[in-house]
C-alpha positions, 0 to 999 in steps of 0.5 A: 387520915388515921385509921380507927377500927369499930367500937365494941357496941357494934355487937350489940346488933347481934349475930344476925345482923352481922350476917347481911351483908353476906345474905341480903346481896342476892337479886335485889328489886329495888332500883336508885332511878326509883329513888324515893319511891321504894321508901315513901307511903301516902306521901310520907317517909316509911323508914328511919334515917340512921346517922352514927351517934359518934359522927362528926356533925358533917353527917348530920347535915348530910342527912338534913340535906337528903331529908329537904330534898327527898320529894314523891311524884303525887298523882295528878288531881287532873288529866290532860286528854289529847284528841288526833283527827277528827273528834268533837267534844261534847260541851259548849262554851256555858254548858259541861256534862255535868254528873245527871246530863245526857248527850241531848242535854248539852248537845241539843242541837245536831252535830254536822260538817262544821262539827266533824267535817270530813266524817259529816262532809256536805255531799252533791249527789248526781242523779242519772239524768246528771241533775245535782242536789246537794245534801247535808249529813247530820248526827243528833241523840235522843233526848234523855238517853244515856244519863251521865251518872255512876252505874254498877252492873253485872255485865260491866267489870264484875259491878265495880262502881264506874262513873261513865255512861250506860246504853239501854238494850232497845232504847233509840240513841242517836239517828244519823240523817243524809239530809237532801236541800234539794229532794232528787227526783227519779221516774217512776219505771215499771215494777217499781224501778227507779232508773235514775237513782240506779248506776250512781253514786252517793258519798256518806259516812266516809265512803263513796258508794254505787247505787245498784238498784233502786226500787219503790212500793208506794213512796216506800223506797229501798236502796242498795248501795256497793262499795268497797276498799278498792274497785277495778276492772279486767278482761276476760283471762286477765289476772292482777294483784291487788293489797287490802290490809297488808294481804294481797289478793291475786284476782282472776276473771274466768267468765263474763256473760252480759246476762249472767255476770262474772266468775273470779278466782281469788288466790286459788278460791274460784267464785260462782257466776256473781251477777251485777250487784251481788256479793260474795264473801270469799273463805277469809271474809273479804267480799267480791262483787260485780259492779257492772258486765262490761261489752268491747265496743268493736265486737259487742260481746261481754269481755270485762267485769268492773268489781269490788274487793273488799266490798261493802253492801249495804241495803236501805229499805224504808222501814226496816232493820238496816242489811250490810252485807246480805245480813241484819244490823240488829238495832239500827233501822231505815227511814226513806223518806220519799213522795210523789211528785207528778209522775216522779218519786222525790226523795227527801232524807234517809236516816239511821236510827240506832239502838243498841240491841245489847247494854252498851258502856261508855267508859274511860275503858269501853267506847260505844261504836256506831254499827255502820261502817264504824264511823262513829265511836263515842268515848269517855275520857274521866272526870275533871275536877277543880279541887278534892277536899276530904271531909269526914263524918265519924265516930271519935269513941264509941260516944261521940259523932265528929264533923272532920272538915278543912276550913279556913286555918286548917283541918279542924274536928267538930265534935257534934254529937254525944250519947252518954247512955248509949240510947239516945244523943245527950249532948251537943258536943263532946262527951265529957261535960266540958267539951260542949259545942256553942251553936245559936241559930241565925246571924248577929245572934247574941249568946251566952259563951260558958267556957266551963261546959263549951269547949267550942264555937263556931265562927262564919262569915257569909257575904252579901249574895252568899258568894264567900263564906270562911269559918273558924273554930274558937275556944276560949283561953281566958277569962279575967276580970282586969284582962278581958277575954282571950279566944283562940283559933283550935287550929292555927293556935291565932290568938284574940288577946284581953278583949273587954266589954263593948270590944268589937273585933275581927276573926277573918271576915267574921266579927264579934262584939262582945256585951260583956264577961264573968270571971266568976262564973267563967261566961261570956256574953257576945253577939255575931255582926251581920253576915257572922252565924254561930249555927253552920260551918263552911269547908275551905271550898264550900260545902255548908253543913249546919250544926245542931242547935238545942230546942225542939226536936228536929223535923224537916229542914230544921237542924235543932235537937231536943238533948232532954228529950232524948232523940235517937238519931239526928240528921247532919244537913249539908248543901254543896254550891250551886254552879255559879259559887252561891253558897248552900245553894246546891243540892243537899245531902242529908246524913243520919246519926244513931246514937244508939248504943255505940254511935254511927252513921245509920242512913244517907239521902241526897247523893243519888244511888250508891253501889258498894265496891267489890264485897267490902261493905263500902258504898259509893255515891256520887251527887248528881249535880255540877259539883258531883260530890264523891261520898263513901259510905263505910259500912264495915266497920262496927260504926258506920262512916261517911267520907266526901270527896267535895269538889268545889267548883263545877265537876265535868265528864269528858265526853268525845263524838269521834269521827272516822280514824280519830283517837285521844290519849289522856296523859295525867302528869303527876307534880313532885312534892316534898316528902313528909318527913315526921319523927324519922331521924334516929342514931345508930344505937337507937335502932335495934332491928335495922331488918325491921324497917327500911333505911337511909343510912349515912356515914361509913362504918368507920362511923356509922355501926348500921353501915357496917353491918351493911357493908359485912363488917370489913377489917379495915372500915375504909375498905372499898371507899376512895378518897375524894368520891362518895357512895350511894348503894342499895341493900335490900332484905325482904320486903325491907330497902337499906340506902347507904349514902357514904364517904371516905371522909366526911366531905365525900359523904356530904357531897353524897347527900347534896347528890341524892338531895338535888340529882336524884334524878340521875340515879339509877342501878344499885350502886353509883360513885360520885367524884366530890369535886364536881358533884358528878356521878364518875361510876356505876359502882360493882364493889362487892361486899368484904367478907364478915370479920372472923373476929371482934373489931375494936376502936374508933372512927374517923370520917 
């Protein structure tokens, strides 16, 4: 290939810029395996893409190949969550939890072994006298508490807005019930004792425990139960080594008495006597406790003591606060239910009713764990939401109050309201006397269409039942004698060509006849067919509002507007679906325009109770209802705004009862998406501060002026470039990322741009070399920047 050196008008970059590729080549945070994201914003391309004016068009095809294939990984509308062990969710096959539903709404009926069936397992319990009752565990919420709903509060996340669930201090929330099929029965003994509960054992929550002591004041029972991480048993003088949580614990027995109990020592710690049934907590925190003094059968004498380490007490006293480990449970509280029976005490239930006894948070970041041998946890894991539609109430001026909403062709602005004397709302429409909106009330109406004052209408279609609506926003183009009337669809461009007199036609589902038509007088005279209304707009998913219609000044339900009169404010309906997809059906959400002085959003109702985000100015609200409507409320700015988040189809809480060792992980995998790539493309000479802005660069020096400057303008504009390989390489400075993409020739630099455009998940580093033949990375790259050329370069390129 000839070698051509750089034009003169390299210099018109300036000193500066010469100086990159000496400067800008220190640590640099970018990286290729990030590629496109240090060059995307909110989905769109944040830079320019250089190619040299004097290139060969190969160049520009390389670009084009880059630009087709750039894409961004968009953020997941909705998260995949994974549960491990034993968890239930709460919903049923025709109810979710809905924003405004309490566990007790969806969960009306207890949680029992079939729902969680090793934490609520079904259990026999053996009386001393070894008769059997069997018994089932049951969990159930109490009604109404712990509403779904968005809360903010100053002991949760500094009040940061948080869709979740809060537990009241004081308010009962769930009970947890040992539910006996069979009531077991004991002998009322003497001082209250009852002999056959005491030395058994009772299987709840997950753990075995003994029964050490049972008594009973007038059918008011209390049990105290013993149980622990392990349970042995050794001779007087015996020593073993024992594991509970990765510590070991070398226990001794010093002394046993029948009578007294038992003394340990504990890796080096010696405990007091510990008579049967009491516990002691050692300096780490682990109890030991005597289970039983045991006597040689040969000798009669206390030679052994059966205990637990790591043991657990517990202390069920009807009527009280339940203890675990000689102290207070705050909030949870003991129910025994027992009666006499002959001479007998039966037994029919025992129940644990817990409220918190602080404000608990049931969050995707904070769970609410039930403080009882923590068997139960409760956890939230986001929201799930069928489509997120943006819809905008706003100001378009200071004049004007506009209705931003996707609809069936596209994104459309509805111009609803203007105020001409910054008193009150003159118009409906625009502000200018030729942006009016047509609205009449009720279906098949029939209008007279002034294409002189209406910009606009709007066209719906509602079907029988109310279970699809579509709508579109017409103007008119034309108005002729001969040719008939031509509309046109403001955001698609479609067109209705020359319709005449008694033509009746199709827009969408919707349809119009039109009566007749003016030239002159430049109006058309139309009527809606049976399910078409000119009065209301449905978004793509749903979300009816109705607009404003001349006549008496509004009240109530109504939606029309004296503009003669003069009224201050009006109030934009909008109704969500309900859950089964009937349309306007749902709950309505009533917002309030000013249009005094420069016009706004003044008030907001329907949306439940908002709570303003950090100290922005901007509130969030969400509906309380099976859609739950997101709405923003920016009050900021100097005109106020509202921004939906509308969702469509039913919206849903994920909410989970976990069991003993249970444990969700929620994944939210993004989708790739082409990048938008609008008014990007510029040639070398076209940009006159490179450092400004970030860059994709293609073409080598040889033919690109921008990749010069990059590479410090070497002598030779070859230099560092192989034939048959091509170049992607990162240059960053300051906040700012240049990617050059090159070649020796302009092959090399069209396999580079098919490399970044369809493997760019294969690069990473700063710097990598790609063999052209096989369109495959060869090396990572370590060419360092030539020096600045001491001199002015001159003449021309090649590839």
């Amino acid at each position: 290939m000839e070698i051509k050196r750089y034009a003169k008008r390299l210099f018109a970059l300036g000193t500066g810029a010469l100086m990159l590729g000496a400067t800008a080549m220190g640590a640099m945070a970018a990286d290729l395996k990030d590629y496109p994201a240090f060059l995307v914003k909110d989905g769109s391309f944040n830079g320019y893409m250089v190619v040299g004016e004097n290139a060969k068009p190969i160049d520009n095809l390389a670009m084009t190949d880059i630009a087709a294939g750039m894409k961004y990984k968009k953020a997941a509308e909705t998260a995949t969550t994974t549960v491990s062990g034993e968890a239930k969710k709460i919903e049923t096959s025709t109810d979710n939890f809905n924003i405004g539903d309490a566990f007790s709404d969806i969960q009306a009926v207890d949680l029992d072994f079939e729902d969680l069936p090793t934490t609520l397992a079904k259990g026999t319990y053996i009386n001393d006298e070894g008769l059997e009752y069997d018994f089932e565990q049951e969990l159930a919420f109490e009604s109404g508490v712990g509403e779904f709903a968005l809360f903010s509060d100053t002991d949760y996340n500094d009040k940061e807005p948080t869709l979740g669930m809060k537990l009241t201090k004081g308010t009962d929330f769930i009970t947890y019930t040992v539910d006996f099929t069979t009531q077991p029965l004991s002998d009322a003994g003497s001082s209250g004792a009852l002999p056959d509960f005491e030395d058994t054992s009772l299987s709840i929550l997950g753990t075995t425990y003994d029964v050490i002591d049972a008594t009973n004041s007038s059918t008011d029972i209390t049990l105290t139960l013993l149980g622990g991480a392990l349970k042995d048993t050794l001779l007087l003088g015996e020593s073993k080594t024992f594991t509970i949580g990765g510590k070991e614990y070398k226990v001794e027995v010093t002394f046993v008495d029948a009578d007294d109990g038992a003394k340990f020592i504990v890796n080096g710690e010696a405990t007091p006597t510990l008579a049967e049934g009491i516990t002691r907590k050692l300096k780490d925190g682990t109890l030991i406790a005597v289970k039983e003094v045991l006597t040689s059968s040969k000798e009669s004498v206390a030679d052994r003591a059966e205990f637990y380490l790591g043991a657990k007490k517990l202390v069920l006293e009807n009527g009280d606060e339940l203890e675990v480990d000689d102290e207070d449970v705050d909030g949870v509280t003991v129910a025994v239910t027992a009666s006499a029976s002959g001479s007998d005490i039966a037994m029919s239930d025992i129940v644990l009713t817990w409220a918190p006894d602080d404000d608990m948070f049931i969050t995707e970041t904070s769970s609410a764990v039930f403080p009882v041998a923590d068997r139960f946890s409760f956890a939230y894991k986001g929201f799930t939401t069928a489509a997120k539609e943006k819809i905008t109430i706003e100001n378009n001026g200071d004049d004007e109050m506009a209705l931003n909403i996707p609809i069936k062709s596209g994104n459309a602005e509805i111009k609803l309201l203007a105020s001409t004397n910054e008193v009150n709302f003159t118009l409906i429409g625009g502000a200018d006397s030729d942006e009016g909106l047509k609205t009449v009330a009720g279906a098949a109406a029939t209008t007279v269409w002034n294409a002189t004052s209406h910009e606009n209408m709007v066209v719906t279609y509602i079907s029988s039942g109310a279970t699809a609506g579509e709508s579109y926003l017409l103007e008119i183009t034309k108005i002729d004698t001969t040719d008939g009337v031509t509309f046109k669809d403001s955001v698609s461009s479609a067109k209705w060509e020359d319709k005449k007199a008694a033509d009746t036609f199709s827009v969408g589902s919707a349809t119009l006849t039109i009566n007749s038509f003016n030239e002159t007088t430049n109006v058309v005279n139309l009527t809606g067919g049976a399910a078409t209304y000119f009065d209301r707009v449905i978004s793509d998913e749903g979300m009816t509002f109705y607009l404003p219609i001349a006549g008496a000044a509004q009240s109530g339900g109504g939606y029309t507007i004296n503009t003669t009169a003069g009224a201050a404010t009006w109030i934009l309906y909008g109704k969500e679906e309900n859950n089964n997809a009937v349309l306007a059906n749902g709950n309505l959400i009533n917002i309030t325009m000013d249009g005094t002085g420069d016009v706004e959003v003044s008030a907001l109702a329907g949306a439940g109770t908002g709570y303003e985000i950090a100290d922005t100015e901007e509130y969030t609200y969400y509906v309380t209802s099976a859609l739950g409507t997101k709405v923003l409320f920016d009050q900021e700015p100097d005109q106020d705004t509202i921004e939906m988040e509308y969702h469509g189809e039913e919206s849903y809480g994920n909410f989970y009862v976990m069991g003993s060792g249970a444990s969700t992980s929620t994944v939210a995998e993004g989708t790739w998406t082409p990048v938008a790539i609008v008014d990007a493309t510029k040639l070398d000479s076209e940009v006159a501060d490179y450092k400004a802005q970030n860059l994709i660069v293609v073409g080598g020096p040889c033919v690109n002026t921008i990749a010069a400057s990059l590479l410090g303008n070497p002598a030779e504009c070859t230099t560092g470039f192989t034939a048959g390989v091509g170049l992607v390489k990162l240059f960053e400075n300051g906040d700012k990322v240049a990617m050059l993409v090159a070649g020796y020739t302009g092959d090399d630099t069209r396999a580079a741009g098919k490399f970044v455009a369809n493997k760019w998940k294969d690069l990473s580093g700063k710097e990598v070399n790609i063999e052209t033949a096989s369109g495959s990375i060869t090396t990572v790259a370590k060419v360092e920047a030539p020096a600045v050329a001491a001199e002015t370069p001159a003449a021309t390129t090649t590839g």
